[in-house]
HTML snippet that shows the backbone in 3Dmol.js (N, CA, C, O; Angstrom):
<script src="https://3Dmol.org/build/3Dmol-min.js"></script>
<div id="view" style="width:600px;height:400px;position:relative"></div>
<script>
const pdb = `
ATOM      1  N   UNK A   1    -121.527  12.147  36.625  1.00  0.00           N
ATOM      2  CA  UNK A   1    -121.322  12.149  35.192  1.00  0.00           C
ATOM      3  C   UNK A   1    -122.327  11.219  34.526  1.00  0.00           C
ATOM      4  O   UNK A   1    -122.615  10.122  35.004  1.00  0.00           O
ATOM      5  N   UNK A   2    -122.862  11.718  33.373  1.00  0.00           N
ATOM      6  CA  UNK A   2    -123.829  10.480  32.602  1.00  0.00           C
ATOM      7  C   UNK A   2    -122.912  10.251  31.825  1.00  0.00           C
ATOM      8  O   UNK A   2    -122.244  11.115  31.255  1.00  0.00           O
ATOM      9  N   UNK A   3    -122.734   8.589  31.680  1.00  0.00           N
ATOM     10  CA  UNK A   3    -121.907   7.608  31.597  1.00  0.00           C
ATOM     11  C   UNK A   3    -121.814   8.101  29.729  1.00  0.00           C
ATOM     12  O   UNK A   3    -120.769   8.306  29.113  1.00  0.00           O
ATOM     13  N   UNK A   4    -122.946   8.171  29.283  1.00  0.00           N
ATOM     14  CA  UNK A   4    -122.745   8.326  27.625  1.00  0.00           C
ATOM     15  C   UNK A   4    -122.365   9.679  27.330  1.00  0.00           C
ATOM     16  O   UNK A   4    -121.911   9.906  26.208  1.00  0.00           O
ATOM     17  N   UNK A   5    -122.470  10.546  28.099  1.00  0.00           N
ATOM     18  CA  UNK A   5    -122.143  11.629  27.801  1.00  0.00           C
ATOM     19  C   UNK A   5    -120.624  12.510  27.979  1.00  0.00           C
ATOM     20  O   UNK A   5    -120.059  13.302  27.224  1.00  0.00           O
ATOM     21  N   UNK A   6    -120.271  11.977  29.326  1.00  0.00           N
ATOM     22  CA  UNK A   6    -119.449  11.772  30.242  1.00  0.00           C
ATOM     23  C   UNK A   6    -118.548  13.657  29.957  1.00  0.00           C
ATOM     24  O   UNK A   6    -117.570  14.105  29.359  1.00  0.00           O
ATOM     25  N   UNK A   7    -119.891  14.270  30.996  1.00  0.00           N
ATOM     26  CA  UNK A   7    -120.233  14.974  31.007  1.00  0.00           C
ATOM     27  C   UNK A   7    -120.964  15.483  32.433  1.00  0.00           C
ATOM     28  O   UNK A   7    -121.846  14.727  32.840  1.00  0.00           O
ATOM     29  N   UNK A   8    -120.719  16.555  33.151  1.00  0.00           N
ATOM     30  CA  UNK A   8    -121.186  16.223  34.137  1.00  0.00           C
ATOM     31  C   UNK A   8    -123.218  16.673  34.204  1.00  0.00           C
ATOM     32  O   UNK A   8    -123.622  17.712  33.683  1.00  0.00           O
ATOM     33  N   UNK A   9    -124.060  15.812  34.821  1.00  0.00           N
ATOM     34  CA  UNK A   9    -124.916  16.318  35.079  1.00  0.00           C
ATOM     35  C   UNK A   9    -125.605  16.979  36.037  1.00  0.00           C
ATOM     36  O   UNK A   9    -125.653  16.749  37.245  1.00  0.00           O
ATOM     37  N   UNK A  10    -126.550  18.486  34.891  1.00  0.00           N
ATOM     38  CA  UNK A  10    -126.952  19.552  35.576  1.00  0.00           C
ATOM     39  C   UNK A  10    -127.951  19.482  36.335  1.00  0.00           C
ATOM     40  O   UNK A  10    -127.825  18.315  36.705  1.00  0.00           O
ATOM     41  N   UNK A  11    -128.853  19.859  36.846  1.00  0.00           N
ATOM     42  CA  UNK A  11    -130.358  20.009  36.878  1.00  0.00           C
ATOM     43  C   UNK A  11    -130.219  21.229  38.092  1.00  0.00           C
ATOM     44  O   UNK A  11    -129.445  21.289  39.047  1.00  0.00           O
ATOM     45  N   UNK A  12    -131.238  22.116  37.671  1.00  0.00           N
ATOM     46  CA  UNK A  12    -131.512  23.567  37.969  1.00  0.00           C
ATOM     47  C   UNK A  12    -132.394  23.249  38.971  1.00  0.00           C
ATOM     48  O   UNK A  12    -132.957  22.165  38.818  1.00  0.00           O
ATOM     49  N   UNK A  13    -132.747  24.031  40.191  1.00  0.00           N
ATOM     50  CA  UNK A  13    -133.718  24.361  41.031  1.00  0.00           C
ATOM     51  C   UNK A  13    -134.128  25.659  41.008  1.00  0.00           C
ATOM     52  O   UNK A  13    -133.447  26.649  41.277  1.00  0.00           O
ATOM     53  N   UNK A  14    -135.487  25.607  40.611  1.00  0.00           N
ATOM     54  CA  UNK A  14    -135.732  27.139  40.951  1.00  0.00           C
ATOM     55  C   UNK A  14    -137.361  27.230  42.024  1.00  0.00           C
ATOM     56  O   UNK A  14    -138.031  26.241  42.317  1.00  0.00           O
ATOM     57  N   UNK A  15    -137.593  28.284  42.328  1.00  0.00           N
ATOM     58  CA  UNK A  15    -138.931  28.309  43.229  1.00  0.00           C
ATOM     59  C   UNK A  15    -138.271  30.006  43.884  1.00  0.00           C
ATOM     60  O   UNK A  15    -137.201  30.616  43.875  1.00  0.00           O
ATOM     61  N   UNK A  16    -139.562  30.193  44.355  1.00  0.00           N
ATOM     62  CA  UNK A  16    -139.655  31.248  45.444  1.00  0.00           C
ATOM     63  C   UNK A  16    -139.328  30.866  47.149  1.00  0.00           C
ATOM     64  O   UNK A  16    -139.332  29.778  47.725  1.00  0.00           O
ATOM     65  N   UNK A  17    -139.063  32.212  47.637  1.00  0.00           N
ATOM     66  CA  UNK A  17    -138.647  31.823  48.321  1.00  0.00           C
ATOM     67  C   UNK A  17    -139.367  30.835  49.467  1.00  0.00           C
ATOM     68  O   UNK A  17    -140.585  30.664  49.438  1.00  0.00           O
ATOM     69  N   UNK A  18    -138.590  30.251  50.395  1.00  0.00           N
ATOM     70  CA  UNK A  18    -139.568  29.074  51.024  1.00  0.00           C
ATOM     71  C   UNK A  18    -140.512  28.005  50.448  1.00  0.00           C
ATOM     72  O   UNK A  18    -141.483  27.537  51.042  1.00  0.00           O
ATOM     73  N   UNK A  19    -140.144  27.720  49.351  1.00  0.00           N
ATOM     74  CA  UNK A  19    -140.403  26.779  48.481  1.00  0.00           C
ATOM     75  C   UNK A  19    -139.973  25.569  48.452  1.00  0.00           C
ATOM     76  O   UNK A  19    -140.503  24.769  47.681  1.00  0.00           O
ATOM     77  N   UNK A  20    -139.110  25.252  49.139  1.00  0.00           N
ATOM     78  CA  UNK A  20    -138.317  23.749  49.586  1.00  0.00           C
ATOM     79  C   UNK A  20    -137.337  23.475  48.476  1.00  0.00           C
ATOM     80  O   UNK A  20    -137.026  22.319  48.189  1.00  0.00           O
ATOM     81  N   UNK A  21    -136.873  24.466  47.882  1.00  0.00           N
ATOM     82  CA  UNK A  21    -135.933  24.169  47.397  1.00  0.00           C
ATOM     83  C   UNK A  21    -134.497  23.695  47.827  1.00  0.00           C
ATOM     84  O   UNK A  21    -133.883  22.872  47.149  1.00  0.00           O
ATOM     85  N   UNK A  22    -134.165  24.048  48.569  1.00  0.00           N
ATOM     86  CA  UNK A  22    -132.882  23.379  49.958  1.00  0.00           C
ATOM     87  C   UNK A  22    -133.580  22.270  50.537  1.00  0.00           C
ATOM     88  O   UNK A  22    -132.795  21.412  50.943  1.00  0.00           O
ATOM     89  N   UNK A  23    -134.527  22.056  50.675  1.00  0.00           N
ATOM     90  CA  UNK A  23    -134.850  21.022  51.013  1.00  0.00           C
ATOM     91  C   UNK A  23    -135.152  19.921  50.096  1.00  0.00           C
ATOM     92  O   UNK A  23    -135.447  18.806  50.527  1.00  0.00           O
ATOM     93  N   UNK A  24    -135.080  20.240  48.637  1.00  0.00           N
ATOM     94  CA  UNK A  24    -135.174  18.560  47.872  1.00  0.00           C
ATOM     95  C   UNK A  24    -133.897  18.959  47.389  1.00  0.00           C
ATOM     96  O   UNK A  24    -133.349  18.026  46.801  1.00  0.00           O
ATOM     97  N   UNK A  25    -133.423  19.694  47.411  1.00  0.00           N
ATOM     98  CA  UNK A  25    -131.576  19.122  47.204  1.00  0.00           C
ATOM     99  C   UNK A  25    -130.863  18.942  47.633  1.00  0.00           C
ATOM    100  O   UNK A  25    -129.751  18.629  47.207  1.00  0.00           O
ATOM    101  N   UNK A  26    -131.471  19.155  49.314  1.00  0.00           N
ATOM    102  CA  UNK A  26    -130.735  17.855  50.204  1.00  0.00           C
ATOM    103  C   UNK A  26    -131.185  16.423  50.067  1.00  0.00           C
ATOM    104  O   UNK A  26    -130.474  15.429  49.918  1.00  0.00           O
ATOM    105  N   UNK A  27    -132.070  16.475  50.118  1.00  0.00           N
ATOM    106  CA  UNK A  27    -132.744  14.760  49.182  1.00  0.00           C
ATOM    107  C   UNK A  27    -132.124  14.032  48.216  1.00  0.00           C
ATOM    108  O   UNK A  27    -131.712  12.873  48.193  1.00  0.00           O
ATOM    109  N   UNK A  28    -132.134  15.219  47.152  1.00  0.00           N
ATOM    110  CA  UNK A  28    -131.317  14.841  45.884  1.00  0.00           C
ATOM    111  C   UNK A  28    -130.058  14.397  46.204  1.00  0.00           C
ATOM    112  O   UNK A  28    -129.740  13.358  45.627  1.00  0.00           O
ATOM    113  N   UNK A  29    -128.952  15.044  47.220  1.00  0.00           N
ATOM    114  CA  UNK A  29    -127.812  14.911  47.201  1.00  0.00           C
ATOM    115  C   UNK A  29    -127.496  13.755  48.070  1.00  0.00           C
ATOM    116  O   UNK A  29    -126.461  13.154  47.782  1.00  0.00           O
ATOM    117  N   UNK A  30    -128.273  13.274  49.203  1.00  0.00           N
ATOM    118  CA  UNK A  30    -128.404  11.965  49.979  1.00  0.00           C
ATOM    119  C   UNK A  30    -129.090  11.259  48.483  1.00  0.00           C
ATOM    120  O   UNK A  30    -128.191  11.265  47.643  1.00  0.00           O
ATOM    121  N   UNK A  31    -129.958  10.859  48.093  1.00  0.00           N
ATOM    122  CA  UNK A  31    -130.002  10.190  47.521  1.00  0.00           C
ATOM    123  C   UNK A  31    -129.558   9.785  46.163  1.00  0.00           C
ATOM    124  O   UNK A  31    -129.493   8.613  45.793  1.00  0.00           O
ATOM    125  N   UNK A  32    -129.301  10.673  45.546  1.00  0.00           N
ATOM    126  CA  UNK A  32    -128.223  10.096  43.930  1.00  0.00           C
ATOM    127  C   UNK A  32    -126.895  10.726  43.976  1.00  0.00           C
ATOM    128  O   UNK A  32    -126.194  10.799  42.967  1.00  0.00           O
ATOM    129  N   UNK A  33    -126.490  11.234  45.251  1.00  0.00           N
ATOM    130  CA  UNK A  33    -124.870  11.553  45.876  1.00  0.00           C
ATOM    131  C   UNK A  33    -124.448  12.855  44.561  1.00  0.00           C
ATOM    132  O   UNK A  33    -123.354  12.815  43.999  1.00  0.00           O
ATOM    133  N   UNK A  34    -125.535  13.976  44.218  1.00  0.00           N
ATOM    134  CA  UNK A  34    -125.677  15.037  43.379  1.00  0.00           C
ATOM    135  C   UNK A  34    -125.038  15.943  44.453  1.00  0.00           C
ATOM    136  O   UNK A  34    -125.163  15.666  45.646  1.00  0.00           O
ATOM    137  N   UNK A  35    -124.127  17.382  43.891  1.00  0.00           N
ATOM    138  CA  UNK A  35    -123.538  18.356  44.531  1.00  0.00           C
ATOM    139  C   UNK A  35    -124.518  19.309  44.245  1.00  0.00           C
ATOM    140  O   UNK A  35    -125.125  19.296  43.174  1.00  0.00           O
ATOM    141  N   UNK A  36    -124.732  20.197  45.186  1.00  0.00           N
ATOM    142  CA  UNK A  36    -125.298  21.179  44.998  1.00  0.00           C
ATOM    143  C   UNK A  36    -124.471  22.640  44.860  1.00  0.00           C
ATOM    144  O   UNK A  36    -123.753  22.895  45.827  1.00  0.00           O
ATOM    145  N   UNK A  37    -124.485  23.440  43.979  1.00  0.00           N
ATOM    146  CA  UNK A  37    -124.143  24.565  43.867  1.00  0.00           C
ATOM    147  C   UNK A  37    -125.292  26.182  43.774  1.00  0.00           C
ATOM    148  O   UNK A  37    -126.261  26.405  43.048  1.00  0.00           O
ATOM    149  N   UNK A  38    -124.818  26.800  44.544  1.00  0.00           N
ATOM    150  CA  UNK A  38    -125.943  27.868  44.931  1.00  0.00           C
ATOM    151  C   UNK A  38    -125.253  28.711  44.400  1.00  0.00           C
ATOM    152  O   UNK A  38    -124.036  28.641  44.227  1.00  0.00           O
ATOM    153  N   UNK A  39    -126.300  29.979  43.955  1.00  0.00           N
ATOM    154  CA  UNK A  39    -125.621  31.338  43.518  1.00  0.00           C
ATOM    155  C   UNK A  39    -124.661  31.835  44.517  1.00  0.00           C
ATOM    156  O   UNK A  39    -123.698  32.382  43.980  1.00  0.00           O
ATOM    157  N   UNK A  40    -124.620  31.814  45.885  1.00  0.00           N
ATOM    158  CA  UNK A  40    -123.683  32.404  46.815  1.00  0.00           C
ATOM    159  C   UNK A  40    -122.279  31.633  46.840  1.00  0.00           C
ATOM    160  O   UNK A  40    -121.236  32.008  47.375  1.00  0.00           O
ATOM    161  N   UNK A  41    -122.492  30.625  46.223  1.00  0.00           N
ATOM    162  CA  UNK A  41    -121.102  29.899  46.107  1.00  0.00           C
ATOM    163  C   UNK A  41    -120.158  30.025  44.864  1.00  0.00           C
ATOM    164  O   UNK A  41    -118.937  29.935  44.995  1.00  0.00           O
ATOM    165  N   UNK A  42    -120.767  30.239  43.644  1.00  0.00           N
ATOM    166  CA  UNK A  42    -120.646  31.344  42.180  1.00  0.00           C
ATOM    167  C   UNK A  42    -119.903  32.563  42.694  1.00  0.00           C
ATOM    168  O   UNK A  42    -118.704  32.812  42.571  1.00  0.00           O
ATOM    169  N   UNK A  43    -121.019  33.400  43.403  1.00  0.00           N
ATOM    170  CA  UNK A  43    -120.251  34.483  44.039  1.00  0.00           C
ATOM    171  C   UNK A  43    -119.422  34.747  44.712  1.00  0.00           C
ATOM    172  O   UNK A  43    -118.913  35.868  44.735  1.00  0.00           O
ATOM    173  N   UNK A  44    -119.199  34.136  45.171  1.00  0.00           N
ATOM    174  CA  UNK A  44    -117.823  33.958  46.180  1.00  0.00           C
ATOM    175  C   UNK A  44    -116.391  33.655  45.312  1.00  0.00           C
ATOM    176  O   UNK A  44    -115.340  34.296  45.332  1.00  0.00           O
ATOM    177  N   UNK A  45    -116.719  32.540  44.607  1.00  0.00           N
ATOM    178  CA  UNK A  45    -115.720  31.940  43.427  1.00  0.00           C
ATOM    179  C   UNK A  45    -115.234  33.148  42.377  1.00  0.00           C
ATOM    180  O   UNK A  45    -114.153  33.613  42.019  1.00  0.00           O
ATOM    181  N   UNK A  46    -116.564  33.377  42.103  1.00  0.00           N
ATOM    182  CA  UNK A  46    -116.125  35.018  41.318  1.00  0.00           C
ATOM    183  C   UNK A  46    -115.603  36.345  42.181  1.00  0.00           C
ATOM    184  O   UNK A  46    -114.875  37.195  41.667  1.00  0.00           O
ATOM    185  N   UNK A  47    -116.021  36.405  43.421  1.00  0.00           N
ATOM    186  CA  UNK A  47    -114.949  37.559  43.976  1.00  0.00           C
ATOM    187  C   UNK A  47    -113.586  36.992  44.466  1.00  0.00           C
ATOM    188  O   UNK A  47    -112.694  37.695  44.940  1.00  0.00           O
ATOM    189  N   UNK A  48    -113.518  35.585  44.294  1.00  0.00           N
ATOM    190  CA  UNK A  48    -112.193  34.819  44.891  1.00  0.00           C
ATOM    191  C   UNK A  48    -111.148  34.659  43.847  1.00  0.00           C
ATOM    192  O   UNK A  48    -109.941  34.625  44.089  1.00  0.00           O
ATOM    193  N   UNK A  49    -111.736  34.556  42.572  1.00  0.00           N
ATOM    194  CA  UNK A  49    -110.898  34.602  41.089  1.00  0.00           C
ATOM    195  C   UNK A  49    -109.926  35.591  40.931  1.00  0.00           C
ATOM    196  O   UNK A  49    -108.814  35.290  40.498  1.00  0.00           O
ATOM    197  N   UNK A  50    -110.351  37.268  41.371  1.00  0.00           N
ATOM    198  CA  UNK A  50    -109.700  38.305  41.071  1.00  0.00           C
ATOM    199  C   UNK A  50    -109.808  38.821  39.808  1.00  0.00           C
ATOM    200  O   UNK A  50    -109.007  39.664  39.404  1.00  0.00           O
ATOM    201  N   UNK A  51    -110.914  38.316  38.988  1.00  0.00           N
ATOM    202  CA  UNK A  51    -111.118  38.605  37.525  1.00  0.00           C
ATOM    203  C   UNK A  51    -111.637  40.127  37.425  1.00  0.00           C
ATOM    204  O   UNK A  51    -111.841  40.722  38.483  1.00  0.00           O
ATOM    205  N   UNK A  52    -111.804  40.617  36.506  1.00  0.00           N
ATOM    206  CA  UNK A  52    -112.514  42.511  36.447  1.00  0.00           C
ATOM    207  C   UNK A  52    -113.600  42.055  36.850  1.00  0.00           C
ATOM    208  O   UNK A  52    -113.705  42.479  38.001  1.00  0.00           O
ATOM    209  N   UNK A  53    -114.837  41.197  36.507  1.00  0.00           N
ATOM    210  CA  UNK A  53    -115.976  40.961  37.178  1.00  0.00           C
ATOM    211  C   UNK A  53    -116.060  40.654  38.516  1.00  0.00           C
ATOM    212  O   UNK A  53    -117.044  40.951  39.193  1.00  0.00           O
ATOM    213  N   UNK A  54    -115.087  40.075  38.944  1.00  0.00           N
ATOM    214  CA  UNK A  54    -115.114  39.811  40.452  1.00  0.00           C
ATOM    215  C   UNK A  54    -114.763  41.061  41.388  1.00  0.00           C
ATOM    216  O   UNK A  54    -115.121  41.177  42.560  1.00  0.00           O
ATOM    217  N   UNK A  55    -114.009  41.961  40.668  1.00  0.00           N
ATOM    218  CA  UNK A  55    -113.518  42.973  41.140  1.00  0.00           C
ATOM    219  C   UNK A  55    -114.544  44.075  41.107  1.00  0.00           C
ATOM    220  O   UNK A  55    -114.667  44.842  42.062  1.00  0.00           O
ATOM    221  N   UNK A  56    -115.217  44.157  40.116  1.00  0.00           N
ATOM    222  CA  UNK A  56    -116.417  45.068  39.921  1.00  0.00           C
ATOM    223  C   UNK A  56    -117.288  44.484  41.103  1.00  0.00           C
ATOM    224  O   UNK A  56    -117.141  45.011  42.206  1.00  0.00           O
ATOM    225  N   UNK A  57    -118.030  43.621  40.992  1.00  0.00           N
ATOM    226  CA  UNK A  57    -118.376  42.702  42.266  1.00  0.00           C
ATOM    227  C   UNK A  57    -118.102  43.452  43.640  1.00  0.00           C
ATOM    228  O   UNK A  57    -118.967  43.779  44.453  1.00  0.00           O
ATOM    229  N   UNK A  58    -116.762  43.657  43.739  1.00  0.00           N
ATOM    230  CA  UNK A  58    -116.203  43.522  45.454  1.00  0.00           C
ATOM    231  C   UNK A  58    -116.466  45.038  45.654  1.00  0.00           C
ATOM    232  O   UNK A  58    -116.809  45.315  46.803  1.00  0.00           O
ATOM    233  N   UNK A  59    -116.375  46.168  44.720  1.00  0.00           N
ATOM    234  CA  UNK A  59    -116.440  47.427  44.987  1.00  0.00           C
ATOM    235  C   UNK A  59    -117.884  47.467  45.231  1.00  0.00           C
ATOM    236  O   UNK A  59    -118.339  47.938  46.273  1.00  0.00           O
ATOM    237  N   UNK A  60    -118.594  46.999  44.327  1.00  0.00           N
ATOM    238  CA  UNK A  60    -120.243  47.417  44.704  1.00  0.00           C
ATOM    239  C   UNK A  60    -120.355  47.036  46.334  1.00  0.00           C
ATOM    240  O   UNK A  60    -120.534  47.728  47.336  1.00  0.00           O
ATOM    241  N   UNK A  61    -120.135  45.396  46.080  1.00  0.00           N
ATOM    242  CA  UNK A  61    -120.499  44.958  47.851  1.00  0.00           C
ATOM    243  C   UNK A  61    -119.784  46.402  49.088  1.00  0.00           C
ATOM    244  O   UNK A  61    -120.277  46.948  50.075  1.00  0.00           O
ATOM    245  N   UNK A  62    -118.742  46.524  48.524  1.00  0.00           N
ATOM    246  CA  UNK A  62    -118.173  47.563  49.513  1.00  0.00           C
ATOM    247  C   UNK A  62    -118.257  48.702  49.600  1.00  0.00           C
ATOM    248  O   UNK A  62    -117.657  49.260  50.519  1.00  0.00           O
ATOM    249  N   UNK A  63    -119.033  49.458  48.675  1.00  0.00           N
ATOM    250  CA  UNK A  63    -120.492  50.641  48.531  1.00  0.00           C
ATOM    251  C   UNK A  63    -121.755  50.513  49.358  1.00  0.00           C
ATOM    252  O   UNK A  63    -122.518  51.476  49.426  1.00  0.00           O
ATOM    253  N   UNK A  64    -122.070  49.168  50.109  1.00  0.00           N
ATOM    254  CA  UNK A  64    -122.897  48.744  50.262  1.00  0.00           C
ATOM    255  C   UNK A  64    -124.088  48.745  49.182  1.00  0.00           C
ATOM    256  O   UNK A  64    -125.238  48.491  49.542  1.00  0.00           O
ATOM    257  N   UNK A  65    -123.827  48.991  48.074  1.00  0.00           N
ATOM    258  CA  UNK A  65    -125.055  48.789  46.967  1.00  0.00           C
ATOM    259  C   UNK A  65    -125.522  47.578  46.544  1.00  0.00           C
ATOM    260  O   UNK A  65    -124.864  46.539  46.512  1.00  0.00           O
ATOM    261  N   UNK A  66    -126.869  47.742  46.160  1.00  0.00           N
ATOM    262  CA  UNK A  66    -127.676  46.450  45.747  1.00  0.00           C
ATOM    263  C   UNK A  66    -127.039  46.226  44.336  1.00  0.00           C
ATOM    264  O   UNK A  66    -127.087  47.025  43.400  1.00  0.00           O
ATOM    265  N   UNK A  67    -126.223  44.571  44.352  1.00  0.00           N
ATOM    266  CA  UNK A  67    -125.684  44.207  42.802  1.00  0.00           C
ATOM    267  C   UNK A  67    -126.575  44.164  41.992  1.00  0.00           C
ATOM    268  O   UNK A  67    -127.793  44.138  42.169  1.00  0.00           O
ATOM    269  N   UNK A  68    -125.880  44.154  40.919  1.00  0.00           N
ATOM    270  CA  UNK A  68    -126.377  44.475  39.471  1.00  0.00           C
ATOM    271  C   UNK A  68    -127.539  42.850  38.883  1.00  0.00           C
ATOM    272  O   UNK A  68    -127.078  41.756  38.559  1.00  0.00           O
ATOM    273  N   UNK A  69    -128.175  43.013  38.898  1.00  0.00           N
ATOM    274  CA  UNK A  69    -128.826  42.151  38.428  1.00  0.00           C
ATOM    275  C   UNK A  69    -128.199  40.820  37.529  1.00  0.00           C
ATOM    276  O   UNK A  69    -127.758  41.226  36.454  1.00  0.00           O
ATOM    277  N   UNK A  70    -128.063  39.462  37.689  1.00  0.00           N
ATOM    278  CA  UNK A  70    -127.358  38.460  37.459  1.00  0.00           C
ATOM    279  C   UNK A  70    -127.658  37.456  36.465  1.00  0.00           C
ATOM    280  O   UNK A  70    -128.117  36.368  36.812  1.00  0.00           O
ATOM    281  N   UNK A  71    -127.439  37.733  35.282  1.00  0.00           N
ATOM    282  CA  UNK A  71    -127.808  36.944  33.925  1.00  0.00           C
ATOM    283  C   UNK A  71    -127.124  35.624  34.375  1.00  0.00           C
ATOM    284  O   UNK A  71    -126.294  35.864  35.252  1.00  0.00           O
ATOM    285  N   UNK A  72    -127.217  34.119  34.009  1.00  0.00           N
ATOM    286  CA  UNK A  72    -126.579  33.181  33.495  1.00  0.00           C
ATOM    287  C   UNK A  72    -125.201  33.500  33.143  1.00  0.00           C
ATOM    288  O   UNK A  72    -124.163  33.393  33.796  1.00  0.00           O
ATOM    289  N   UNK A  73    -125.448  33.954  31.852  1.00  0.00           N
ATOM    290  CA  UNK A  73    -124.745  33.922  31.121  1.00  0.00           C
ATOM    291  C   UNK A  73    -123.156  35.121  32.061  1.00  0.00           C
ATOM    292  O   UNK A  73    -122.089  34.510  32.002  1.00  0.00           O
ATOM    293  N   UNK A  74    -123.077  36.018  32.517  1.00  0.00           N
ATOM    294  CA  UNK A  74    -122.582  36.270  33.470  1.00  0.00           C
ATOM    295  C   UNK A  74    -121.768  35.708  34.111  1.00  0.00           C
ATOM    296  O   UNK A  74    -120.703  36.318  34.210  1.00  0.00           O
ATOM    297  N   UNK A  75    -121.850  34.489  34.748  1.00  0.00           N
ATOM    298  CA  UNK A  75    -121.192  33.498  35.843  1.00  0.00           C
ATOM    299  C   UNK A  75    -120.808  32.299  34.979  1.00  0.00           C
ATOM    300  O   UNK A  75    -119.980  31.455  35.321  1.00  0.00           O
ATOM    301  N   UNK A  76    -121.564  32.301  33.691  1.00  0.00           N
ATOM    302  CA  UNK A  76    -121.597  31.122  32.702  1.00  0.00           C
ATOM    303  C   UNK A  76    -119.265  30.334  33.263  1.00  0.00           C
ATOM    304  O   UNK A  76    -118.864  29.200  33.526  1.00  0.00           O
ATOM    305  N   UNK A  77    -118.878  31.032  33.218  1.00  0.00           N
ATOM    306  CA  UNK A  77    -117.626  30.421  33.416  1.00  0.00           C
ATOM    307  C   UNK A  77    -117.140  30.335  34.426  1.00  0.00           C
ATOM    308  O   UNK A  77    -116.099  29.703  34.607  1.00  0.00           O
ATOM    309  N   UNK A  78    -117.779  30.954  35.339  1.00  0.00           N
ATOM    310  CA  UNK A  78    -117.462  30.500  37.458  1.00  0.00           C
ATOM    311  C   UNK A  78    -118.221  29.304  37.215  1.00  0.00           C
ATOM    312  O   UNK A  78    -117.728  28.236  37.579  1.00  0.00           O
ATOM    313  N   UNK A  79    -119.166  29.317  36.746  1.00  0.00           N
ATOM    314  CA  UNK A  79    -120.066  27.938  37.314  1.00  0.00           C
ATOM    315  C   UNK A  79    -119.501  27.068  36.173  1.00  0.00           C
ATOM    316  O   UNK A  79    -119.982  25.939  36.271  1.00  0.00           O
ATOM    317  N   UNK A  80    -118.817  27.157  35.325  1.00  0.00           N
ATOM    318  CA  UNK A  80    -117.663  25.781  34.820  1.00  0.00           C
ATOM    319  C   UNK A  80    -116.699  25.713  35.675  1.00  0.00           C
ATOM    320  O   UNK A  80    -116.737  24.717  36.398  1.00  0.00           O
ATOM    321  N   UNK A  81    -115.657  26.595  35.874  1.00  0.00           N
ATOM    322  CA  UNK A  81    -115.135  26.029  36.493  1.00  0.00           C
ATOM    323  C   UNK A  81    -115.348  25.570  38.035  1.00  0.00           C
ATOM    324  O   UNK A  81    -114.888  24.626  38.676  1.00  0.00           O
ATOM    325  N   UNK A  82    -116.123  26.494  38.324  1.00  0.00           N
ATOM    326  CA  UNK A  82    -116.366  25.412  39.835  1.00  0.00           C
ATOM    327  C   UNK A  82    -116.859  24.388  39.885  1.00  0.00           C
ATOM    328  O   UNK A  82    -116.586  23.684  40.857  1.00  0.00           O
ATOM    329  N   UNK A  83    -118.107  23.710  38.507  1.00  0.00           N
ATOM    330  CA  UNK A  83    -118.348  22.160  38.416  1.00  0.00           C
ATOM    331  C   UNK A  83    -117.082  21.559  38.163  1.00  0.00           C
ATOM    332  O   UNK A  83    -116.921  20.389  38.513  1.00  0.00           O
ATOM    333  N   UNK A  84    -116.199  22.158  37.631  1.00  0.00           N
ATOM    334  CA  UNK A  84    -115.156  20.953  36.712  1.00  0.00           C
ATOM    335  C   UNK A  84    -114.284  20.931  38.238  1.00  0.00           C
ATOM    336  O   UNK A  84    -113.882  19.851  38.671  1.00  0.00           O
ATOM    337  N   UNK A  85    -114.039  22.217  38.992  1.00  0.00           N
ATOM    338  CA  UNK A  85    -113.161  21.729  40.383  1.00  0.00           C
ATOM    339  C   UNK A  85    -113.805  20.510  41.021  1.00  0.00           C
ATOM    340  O   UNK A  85    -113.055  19.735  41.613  1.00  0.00           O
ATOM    341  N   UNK A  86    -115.323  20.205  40.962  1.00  0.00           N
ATOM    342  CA  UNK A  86    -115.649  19.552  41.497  1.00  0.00           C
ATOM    343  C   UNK A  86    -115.205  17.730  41.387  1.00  0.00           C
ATOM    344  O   UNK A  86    -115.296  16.944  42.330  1.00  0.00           O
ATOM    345  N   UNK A  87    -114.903  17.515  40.502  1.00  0.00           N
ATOM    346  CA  UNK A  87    -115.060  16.352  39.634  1.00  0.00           C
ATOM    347  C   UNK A  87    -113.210  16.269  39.321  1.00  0.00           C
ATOM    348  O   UNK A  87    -112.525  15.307  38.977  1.00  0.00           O
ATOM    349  N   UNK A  88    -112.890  17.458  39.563  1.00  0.00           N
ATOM    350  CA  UNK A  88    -111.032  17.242  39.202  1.00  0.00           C
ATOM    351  C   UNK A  88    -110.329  16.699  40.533  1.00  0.00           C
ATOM    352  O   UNK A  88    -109.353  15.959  40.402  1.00  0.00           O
ATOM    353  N   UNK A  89    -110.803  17.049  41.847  1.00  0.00           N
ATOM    354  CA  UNK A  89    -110.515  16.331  43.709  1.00  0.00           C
ATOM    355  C   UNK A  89    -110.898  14.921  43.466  1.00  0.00           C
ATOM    356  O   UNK A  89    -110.862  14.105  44.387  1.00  0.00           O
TER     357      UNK A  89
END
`;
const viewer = $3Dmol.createViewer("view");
viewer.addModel(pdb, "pdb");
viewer.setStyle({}, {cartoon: {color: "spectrum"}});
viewer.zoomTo();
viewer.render();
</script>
């Protein structure tokens, strides 16, 4: 949390693949004790919710079809509440 904000703080990783991105946010997380959250952990949370999106979700995966392309804004409320689970333990 930043103390004035008290609020939790974000910071995004992005790169291609093999870019060391897993690898400086394991850094990050040994060194300023930061959680990391990955899109596969979003996804999971969202097919674990039982919401219509999660459910839309579980039929594609079980079509075997390639999902629908993944806006932000999309997950915008899995990835609240899974930061705020984080910080509520």
């Amino acid at each position: 949390y930043c103390k004035e904000q008290k609020k939790p703080k974000v910071i995004f990783m992005m790169g291609g693949p093999g870019s060391g991105k897993a690898l400086q946010c394991e850094r990050m997380e040994e060194r300023f004790g930061l959680r990391r959250v990955t899109l596969g952990e979003l996804l999971c949370s969202e097919l674990q919710c039982h919401s219509e999106r999660g459910r839309h979700l579980w039929d594609v995966l079980e079509r075997g079809e390639k999902l629908p392309e993944v806006r932000f804004g999309t997950l915008s409320s899995t990835f609240k509440r899974l930061v705020l689970g984080m910080f509520m333990h």
